[in-house]
N, C-alpha and C positions, 0 to 999 in steps of 0.2 A: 535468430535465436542465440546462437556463439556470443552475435557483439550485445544484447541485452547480458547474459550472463557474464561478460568480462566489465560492462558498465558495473553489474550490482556488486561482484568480486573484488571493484577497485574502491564502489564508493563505502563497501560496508567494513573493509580494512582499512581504508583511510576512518572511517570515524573510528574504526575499534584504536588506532593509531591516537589520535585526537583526544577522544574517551584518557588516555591515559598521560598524557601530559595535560590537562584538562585538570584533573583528580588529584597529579603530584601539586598543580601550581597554586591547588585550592588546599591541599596539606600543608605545603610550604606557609601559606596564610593563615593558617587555623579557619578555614573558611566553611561555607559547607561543602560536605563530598558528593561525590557520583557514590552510588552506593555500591559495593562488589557484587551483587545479584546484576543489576545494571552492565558492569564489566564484562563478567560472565557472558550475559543476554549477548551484547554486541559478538563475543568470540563465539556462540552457538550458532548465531545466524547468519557463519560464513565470515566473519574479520578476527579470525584465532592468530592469524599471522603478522595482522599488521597491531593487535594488544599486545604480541610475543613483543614483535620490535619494539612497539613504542615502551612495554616495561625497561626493555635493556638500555633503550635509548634514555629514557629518562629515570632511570633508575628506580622503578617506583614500584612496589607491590615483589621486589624481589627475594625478601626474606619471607615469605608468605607460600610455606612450603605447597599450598593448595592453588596460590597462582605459578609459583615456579615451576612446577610439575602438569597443572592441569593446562595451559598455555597450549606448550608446545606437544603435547597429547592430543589436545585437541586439533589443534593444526594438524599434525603427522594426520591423524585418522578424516580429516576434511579431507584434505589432499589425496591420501589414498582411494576415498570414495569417489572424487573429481580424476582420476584417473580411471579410476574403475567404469564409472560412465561412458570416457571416453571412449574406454579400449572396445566395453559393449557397444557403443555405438556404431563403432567402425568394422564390427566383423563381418564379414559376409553374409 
């Protein structure tokens, strides 16, 4: 159960990662975009950390007070839950 849940943790942050260098390179074109409902989606369903990265990484969606804020909110509050699991999991 752990390694399915560290499989979908790496692959759903890797795309939330992807998702957003993806969206700058098709800005950068004037091309079409990923839509930010879309961006959002990926950060909901568990990859908040690896959209965090990839905004700062590719500097993209960072003056977008509602990504700048909700990112790493999001994240914070996954990760607390994903500890919070844990800790329940392991009490006696």
């Amino acid at each position: 159960m752990l390694q399915l849940f560290i499989a979908y943790y790496l692959g759903i942050n890797l795309t939330g990662f992807a998702l957003m260098g993806i969206d700058k390179k098709r800005a950068v074109r004037h091309a079409w975009r990923i839509s930010e409902a879309a961006l959002f989606l990926a950060a909901f369903l568990g990859g908040a950390l690896g959209s965090f990265l990839g905004m700062r990484y590719f500097h993209h969606k960072t003056r977008h007070w509602y990504f700048a804020l909700g990112m790493p909110l999001i994240a914070l509050l996954q990760h607390l839950l994903i500890l919070g699991v844990f800790w329940y999991a392991h009490l006696p």
